[in-house]
N, C-alpha and C positions, 0 to 999 in steps of 0.2 A: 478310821485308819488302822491296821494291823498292824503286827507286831514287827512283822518284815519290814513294810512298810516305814514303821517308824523308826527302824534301825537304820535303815540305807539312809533319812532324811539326817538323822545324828551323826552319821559318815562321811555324808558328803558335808557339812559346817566343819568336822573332825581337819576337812582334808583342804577347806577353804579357811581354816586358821594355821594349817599349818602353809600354805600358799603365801599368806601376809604376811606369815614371818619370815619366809625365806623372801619374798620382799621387800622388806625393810631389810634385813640383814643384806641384800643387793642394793638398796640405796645410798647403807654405808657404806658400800664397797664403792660406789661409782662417786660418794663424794670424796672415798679416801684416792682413787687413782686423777680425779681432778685436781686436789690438792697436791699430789705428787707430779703432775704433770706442769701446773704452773709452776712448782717450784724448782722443775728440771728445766723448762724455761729460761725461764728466768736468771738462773745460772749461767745456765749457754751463754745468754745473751749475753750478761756482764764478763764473763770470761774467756767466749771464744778465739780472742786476742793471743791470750799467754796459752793455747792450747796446739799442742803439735795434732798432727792429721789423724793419730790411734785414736789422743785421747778425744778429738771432736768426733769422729766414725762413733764411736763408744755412747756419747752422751747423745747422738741423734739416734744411735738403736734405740735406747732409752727410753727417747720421749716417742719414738714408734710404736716399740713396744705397749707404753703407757696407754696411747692411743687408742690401739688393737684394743688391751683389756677393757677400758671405759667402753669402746662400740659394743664389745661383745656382754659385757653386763647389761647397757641398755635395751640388747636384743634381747638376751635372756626374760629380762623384767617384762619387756613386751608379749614374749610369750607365756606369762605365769600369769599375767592379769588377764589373756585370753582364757587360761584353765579355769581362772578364778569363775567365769562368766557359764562355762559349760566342761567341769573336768574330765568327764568322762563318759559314756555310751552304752558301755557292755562289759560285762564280770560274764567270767567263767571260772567254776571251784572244777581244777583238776590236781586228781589225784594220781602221783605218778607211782610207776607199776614197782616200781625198784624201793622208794623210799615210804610207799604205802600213807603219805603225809599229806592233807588236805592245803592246795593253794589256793587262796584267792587272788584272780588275777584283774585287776580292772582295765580299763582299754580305753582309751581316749586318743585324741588328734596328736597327741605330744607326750612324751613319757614326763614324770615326775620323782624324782628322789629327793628325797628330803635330805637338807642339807645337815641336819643337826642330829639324825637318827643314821643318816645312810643307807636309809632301805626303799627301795623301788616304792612306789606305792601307787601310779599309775605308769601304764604300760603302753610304749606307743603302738598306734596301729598296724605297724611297720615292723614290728619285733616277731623272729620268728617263733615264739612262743602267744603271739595275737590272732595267728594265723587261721587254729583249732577253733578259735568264734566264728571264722566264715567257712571253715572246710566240715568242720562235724556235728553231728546230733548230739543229743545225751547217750553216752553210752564209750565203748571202747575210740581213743583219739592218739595222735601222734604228731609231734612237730620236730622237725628237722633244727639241732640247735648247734652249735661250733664244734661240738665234741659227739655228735653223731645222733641217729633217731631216737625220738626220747616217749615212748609209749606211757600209755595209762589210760586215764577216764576222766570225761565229763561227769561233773556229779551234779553239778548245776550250771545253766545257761537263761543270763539275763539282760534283760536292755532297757534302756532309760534316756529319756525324755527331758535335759535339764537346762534350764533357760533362763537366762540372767542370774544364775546362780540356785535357781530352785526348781523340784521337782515336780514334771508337770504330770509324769507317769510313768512308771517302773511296768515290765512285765514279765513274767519266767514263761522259757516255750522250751518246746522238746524238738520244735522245727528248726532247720537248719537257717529257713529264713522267715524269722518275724512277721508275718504274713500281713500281721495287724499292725505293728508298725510300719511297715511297708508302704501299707495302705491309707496310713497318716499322714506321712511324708509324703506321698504324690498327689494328696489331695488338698494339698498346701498353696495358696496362691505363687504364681511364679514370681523370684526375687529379681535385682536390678542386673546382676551378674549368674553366671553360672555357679552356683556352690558345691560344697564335698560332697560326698555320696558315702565316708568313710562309716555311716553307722548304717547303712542298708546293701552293702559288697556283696554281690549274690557268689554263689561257689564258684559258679565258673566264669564270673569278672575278676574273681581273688586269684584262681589260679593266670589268669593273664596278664592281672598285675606284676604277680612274682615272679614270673619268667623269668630267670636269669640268663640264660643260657642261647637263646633264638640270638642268630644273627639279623636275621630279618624276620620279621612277628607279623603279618596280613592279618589283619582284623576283617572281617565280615559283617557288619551286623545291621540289621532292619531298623528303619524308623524308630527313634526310640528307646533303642536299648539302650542306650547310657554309653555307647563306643568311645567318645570323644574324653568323658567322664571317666572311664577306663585309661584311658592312654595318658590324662594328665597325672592321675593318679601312678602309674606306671612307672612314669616321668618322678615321680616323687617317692616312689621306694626303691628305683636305683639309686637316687641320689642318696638316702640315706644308707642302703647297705654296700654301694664304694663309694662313702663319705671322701675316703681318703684318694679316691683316681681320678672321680670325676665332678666336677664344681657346675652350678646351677645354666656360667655362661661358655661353658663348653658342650650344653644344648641345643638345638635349633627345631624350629618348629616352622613348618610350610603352610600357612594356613589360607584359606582362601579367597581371605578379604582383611581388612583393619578393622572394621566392624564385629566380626568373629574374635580378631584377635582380641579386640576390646573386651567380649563377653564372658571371653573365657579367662582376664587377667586377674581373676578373684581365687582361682584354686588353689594355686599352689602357696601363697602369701597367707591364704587360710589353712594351706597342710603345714604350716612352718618353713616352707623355701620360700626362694628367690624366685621371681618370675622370670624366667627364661627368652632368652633374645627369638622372634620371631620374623616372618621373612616372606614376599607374596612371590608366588612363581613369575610374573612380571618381572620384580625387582631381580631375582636372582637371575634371570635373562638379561636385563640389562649390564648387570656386571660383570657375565660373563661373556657377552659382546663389547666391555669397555665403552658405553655410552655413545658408542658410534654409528650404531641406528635407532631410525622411529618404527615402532611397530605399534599395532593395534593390540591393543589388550582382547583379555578372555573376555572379561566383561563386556568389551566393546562388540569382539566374535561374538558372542552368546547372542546381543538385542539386536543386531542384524539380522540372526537366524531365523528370529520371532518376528520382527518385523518385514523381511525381504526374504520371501522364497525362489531365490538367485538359485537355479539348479549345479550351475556350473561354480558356482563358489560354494555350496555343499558338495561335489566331485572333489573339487581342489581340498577340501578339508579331507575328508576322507582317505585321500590319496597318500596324504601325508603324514599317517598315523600308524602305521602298522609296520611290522618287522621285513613285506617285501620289499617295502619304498626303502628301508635302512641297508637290505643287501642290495640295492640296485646301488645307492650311492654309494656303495663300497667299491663294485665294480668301477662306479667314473672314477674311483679314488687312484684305484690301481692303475686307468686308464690315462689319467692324467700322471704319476708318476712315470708310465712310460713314453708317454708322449708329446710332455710338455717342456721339458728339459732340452733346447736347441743347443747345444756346447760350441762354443766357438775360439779361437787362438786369442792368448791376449798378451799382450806387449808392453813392458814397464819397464823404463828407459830403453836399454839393448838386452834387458834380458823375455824368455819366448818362455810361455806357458802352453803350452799345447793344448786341444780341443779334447783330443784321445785322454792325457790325462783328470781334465776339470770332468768328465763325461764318468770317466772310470770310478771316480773319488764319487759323485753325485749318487752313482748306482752302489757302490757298497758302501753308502753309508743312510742303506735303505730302515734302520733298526727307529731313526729321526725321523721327525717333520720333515716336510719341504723345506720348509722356513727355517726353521733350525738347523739342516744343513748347511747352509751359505756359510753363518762364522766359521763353521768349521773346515770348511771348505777354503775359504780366506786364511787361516792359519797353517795348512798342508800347501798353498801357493808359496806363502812368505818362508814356511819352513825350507822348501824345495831350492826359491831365489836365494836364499842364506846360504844352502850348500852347494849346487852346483855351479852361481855367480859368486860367489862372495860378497853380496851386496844384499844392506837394510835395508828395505823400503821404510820409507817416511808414512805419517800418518794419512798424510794426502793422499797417497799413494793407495796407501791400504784402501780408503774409502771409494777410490774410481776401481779398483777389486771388486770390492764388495756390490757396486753398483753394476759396474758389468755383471756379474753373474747373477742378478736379480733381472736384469733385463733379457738376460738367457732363458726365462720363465716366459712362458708363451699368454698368460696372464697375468696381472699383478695384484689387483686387488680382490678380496672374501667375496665380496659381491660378485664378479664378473666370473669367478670358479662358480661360485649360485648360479648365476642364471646360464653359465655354458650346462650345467648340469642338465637342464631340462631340453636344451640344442640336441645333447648327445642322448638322451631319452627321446629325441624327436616328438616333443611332446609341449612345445615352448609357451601354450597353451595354457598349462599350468602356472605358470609364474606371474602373478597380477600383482603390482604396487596400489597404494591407495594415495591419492594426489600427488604421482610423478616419484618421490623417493619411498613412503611409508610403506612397511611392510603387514602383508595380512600375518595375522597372526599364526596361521598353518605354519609358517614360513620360519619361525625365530627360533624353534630347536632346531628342525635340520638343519640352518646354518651355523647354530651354533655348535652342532655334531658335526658339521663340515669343516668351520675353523679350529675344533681340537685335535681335529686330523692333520690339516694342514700345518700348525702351530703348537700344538701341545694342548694339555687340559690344564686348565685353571683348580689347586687341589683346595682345600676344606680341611688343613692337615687337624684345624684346631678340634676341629665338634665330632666330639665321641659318641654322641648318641642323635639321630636324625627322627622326627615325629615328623611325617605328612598324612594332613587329613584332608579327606574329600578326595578320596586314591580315585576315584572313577570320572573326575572330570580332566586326569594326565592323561596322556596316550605312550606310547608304546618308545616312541623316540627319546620322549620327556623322561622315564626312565628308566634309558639305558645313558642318557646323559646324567643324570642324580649317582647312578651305580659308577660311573668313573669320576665322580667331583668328590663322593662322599666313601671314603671309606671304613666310616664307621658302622655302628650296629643302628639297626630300624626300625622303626615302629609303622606300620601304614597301617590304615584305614580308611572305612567309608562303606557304600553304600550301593552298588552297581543300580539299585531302582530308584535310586535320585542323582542320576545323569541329567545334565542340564544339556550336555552336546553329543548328543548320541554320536555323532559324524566322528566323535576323536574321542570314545572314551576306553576305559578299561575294566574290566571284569578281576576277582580274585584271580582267576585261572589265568589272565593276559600279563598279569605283572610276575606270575610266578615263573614266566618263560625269560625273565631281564632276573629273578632272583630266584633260581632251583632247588636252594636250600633252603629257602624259606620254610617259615612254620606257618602251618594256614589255621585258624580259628576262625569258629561263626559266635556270633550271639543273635539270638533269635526268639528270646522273648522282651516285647515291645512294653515298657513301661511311661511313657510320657502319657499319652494320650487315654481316653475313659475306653470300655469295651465298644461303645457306642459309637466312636469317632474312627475307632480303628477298624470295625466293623465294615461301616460305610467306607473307608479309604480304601479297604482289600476288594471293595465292589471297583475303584476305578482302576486301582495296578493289584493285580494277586501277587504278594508273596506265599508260596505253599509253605515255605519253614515258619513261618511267622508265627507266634502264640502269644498274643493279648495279654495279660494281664486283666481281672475279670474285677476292675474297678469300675464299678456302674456310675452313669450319668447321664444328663442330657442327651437324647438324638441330634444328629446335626438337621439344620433347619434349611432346606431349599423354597425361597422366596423368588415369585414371578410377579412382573411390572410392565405395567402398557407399555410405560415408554423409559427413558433415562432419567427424565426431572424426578417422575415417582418414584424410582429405583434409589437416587442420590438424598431422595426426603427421606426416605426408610433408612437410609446409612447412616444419615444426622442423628435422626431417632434413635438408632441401636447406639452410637456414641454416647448418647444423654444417659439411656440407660443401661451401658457399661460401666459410666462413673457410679453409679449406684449400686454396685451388684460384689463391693469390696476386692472384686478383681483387681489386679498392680499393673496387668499389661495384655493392648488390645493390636493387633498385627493388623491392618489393611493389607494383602496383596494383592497384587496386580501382575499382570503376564508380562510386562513390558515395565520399561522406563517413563516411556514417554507417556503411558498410559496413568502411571504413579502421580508421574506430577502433574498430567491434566487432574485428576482427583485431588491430588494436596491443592493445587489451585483453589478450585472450588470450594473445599472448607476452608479456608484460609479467607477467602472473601464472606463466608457463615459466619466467621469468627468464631468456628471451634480450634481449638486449642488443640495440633496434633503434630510430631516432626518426620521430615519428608527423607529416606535413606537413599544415596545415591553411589556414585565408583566412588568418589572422592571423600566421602563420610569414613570417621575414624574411630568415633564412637557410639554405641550402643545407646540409643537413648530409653527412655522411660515414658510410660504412659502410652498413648496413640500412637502408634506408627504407622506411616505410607512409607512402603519400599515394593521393588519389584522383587518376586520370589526366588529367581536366583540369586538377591544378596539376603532370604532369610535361611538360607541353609544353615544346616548347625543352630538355629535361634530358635528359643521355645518363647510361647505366648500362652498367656491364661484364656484366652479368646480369640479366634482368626474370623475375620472377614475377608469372602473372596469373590470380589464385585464380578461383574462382567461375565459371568460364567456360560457364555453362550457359545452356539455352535460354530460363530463364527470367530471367536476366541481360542478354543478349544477343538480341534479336530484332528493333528496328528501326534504322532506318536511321542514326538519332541513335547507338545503339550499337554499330552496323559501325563507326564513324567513330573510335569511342573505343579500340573494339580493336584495330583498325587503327595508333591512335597509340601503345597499351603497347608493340604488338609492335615499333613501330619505333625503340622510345628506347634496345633493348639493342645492343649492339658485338658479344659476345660469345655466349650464352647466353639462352636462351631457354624458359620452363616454362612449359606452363599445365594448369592442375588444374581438375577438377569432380567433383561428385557429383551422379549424378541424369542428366538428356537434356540432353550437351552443347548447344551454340551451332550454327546451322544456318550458322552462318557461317566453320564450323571442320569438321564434321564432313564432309566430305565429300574433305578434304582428304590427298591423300596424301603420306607423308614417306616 
């Protein structure tokens, strides 16, 4: 051991005694505000009798207050025993240009001030003085602090490896990114959840993080590159630098499944936040239909596609995805406001409304809804009978008002303005229910863009900051509907070459036409996978930006079988010995659903031991998995298996895309099996 070496090891026990005592000095503190809380209590209780309304208001701040403090010590302590386990990552000694005086800055997930010295002594990752570990080399550096840019020099940059409280390896680089630890940390078997990335932030994920400023932030990035790991991070250094604007549950996050959402609920509870309320584009359709139709899920759209090559319900998807089908219905909009509205005389006891008037009032008070017009149109009636009869109407009254001029509406209900829609498109062709009411899923944003027209939009006044991932499986309708529900600031991302529904997706370029000002970024160097697996993936879909990471491994392994039974014997066999190979996590995918569970079937009657992911799965499980590849998006595996890889699995474009995705979700390992004429999108490929 060196001398360095043994100093940093005496530094960090230095910094994990001083940890315990702030510790203990916060268990005093939590048993001194319990003490004071039973005894405020306890007061109350015996005295709120003889107590006027100030002094009871007073004594419940009190035991609130008391409350608050206890929650927030015990959080605190929770975070100090986290330090205790891993303080810190990365020191940098910069010498600032002004004061010519050597700092040593340490850097870990959570800052640390000692309570009994008062002096910083770990620095969160989050602080704009952390920043200069992920933005510079050794040499001249600068960080942007409260009181303006603050220049000088790296004089040293280091990072460390520490685990349960001990160091497992320190090293000094002059690279901006640790190349070698880089290359430790992804050759890591994969964990039960997603974790931090906070000690490997490459320069240009730091600067994406720190954005402060993008209205809307478009992420780009390949297979790989840590995008989603970037956004929750993101997610977790706005919250800390407007502590004070924005709280963890005035977040939202669109994500693409509850299984996703599951994987990814480890990050932010490990950056020190709250885990942030999440949300399926489904559900937020629902709610903003008011529960008043059935429609088919994405999910559901998706294994149809794979399963049923229905030409005319790929037309229909298509049709209603793009920015001309949203100004066509704008047209009917207009079309229906002039032509739906029959004005007729209406009569309340002996007083006369006239046609010309309800007709007049309808058409200038074109700034509303349809729908929204009528009350108001109902109180310019009664306003009118009050002055020129002198006469109240009653409530009765008011209500056969209101009814009559709803019946002056030449349709009445969401649905029947829907399906006239495609009448006056002469096109009635498009509009197909699934068993008599349910709607194909093409169908739930236009109508839901049809009923904010017709009614108003439903707002989202609460969520200040909006995270959707998987930007490229929404279409074009989907968000221009998010842009009027959400008026906060955005995060999007994803991936345009892991489209799962080409028929309705979207590209960076397609969603910057619904957001103009958007800020568009790529990230395009691919870190999950070995140089070997990404290699072979860029043989089945080419990304030309793409650039591997040149972590060498195993070739992926293309296995051919007479038939099925011997294909299903070799899958057992590679499970056997997968348990053996200290890998934590093995993917089965499959093209389909249906397909999933015919195979989880089958081992299940093996009696291996493996769990089956389907729409309704909430959690992320462990070990062996059977799911269909469009629920392992966003999911990394230390090993994928991707059965069935034959050409009659695999032939269009919709399933390049899919294969394209299994092969990119493994780290380590990589299998794919057929029987019969592989995949024309594989076989040509040499390993």
């Amino acid at each position: 051991m060196n001398i360095t070496e043994q100093e940093e090891r005496i530094f960090i026990e230095l910094v994990k005694d001083k940890l315990r005592i702030n510790i203990e000095k916060i268990d005093e503190n939590i048993q001194s505000y319990a003490e004071q809380l039973r005894e405020n209590k306890e007061f109350f209780y015996e005295n709120k009798s003889e107590m006027d309304k100030f002094e009871s208001y007073g004594m419940r701040m009190a035991i609130a207050r008391g409350a608050i403090s206890g929650e927030n010590a015990v959080e605190l302590k929770k975070r100090l025993n986290k330090l205790l386990l891993s303080p810190f990552f990365g020191r940098i000694d910069f010498t600032e240009a002004k004061k010519q005086k050597v700092k040593q800055i340490y850097i870990g997930i959570q800052a640390f001030m000692d309570v009994v010295s008062r002096k910083n002594i770990i620095y969160d990752w989050r602080a704009p003085i952390s920043s200069m570990f992920y933005d510079f080399e050794l040499g001249k550096a600068w960080y942007r602090s409260p009181s303006g840019r603050i220049n000088g020099e790296i004089n040293l940059k280091r990072q460390y490896r520490i685990v349960n409280g001990n160091l497992e390896f320190m090293l000094d680089t002059a690279l901006n990114i640790h190349d070698e630890i880089l290359q430790k940390e992804l050759s890591l078997s994969s964990d039960e959840r997603m974790k931090n990335i906070v000690a490997t932030i490459q320069r240009d994920q730091n600067a994406i993080i720190r954005n402060e400023k993008a209205e809307a932030l478009i992420i780009q990035g390949v297979a790989g590159s840590g995008k989603t790991s970037v956004a929750l991070h993101r997610i977790a250094f706005l919250l800390y630098r407007f502590k004070e604007n924005i709280r963890a549950d005035e977040i939202l996050i669109i994500s693409p499944n509850k299984v996703f959402a599951d994987y990814i609920s480890g990050v932010l509870p490990e950056l020190g936040e709250e885990n942030i309320p999440e949300i399926g584009m489904d559900t937020l359709a629902e709610e903003l239909l008011d529960k008043k139709f059935k429609f088919q899920t994405f999910y559901q759209q998706v294994q149809k596609l794979l399963e049923d090559s229905d030409e005319d319900y790929r037309e229909r998807i298509s049709y209603k995805s793009n920015a001309a089908f949203l100004s066509k219905m704008n047209e009917y909009l207009v079309f229906v406001e002039n032509s739906f509205f029959n004005a007729e005389d209406i009569w309340i006891k002996k007083c006369f409304v006239p046609a010309w008037f309800i007709e007049e009032r309808f058409k200038s008070l074109h700034r509303l809804t349809i729908q929204n017009r009528i009350p108001q149109i109902v109180k310019d009636i009664e306003e009118n009978i009050k002055i020129f009869y002198l006469y109240d109407i009653s409530t009765e009254e008011r209500n056969v008002i209101r009814m009559r001029l709803k019946n002056m509406l030449k349709l009445r209900t969401l649905r029947d303005y829907y399906i006239s829609f495609y009448d006056w498109l002469e096109m009635p062709h498009l509009f197909k229910t699934i068993s008599g009411q349910k709607l194909e899923y093409s169908d739930v944003f236009p109508l839901i863009y049809m009923k904010s027209k017709l009614e108003g939009y439903k707002k989202y006044d609460k969520v200040k900051h909006l995270l959707i991932d998987e930007m490229q499986d929404y279409n074009f309708i989907q968000y221009t509907v998010i842009a009027n529900i959400f008026s906060c600031k955005k995060t999007i991302l994803g991936d345009y070459a892991q489209s799962v529904n080409p028929f309705s997706s979207s590209s960076a370029a397609d969603i910057r036409k619904v957001f103009p000002d958007a800020e568009y970024v790529k990230l395009t160097k691919s870190y999950r996978s070995t140089y070997e697996i990404m290699e072979f993936s860029q043989n089945i879909l080419p990304a030309k930006d793409m650039v591997a990471i040149k972590r060498r491994g195993e070739k992926p392994v293309i296995l051919s079988f007479e038939n099925v039974d011997k294909e299903i014997k070799k899958l057992c066999e590679l499970i056997d010995s997968f348990r053996n190979t200290g890998y934590q996590s093995l993917g089965i995918l499959c093209k389909t659903q249906k397909q999933a569970n015919n195979l989880y079937g089958i081992l299940i009657k093996k009696k291996i031991v493996a769990s089956l992911l389907n729409e309704d799965s909430a959690v992320y499980a462990h070990g062996v998995i059977v799911c269909p590849i469009n629920l392992a998006k966003g999911l990394e595996f230390d090993m994928v298996i991707v059965p069935e890889t034959t050409n009659a699995n695999y032939n269009q474009e919709l399933e390049r895309n899919l294969l394209y995705i299994a092969c990119t979700r493994t780290m380590h390992k990589l299998v794919l099996t057929y029987s019969g004429k592989i995949s024309t999108f594989v076989e040509n490929i040499v390993l």
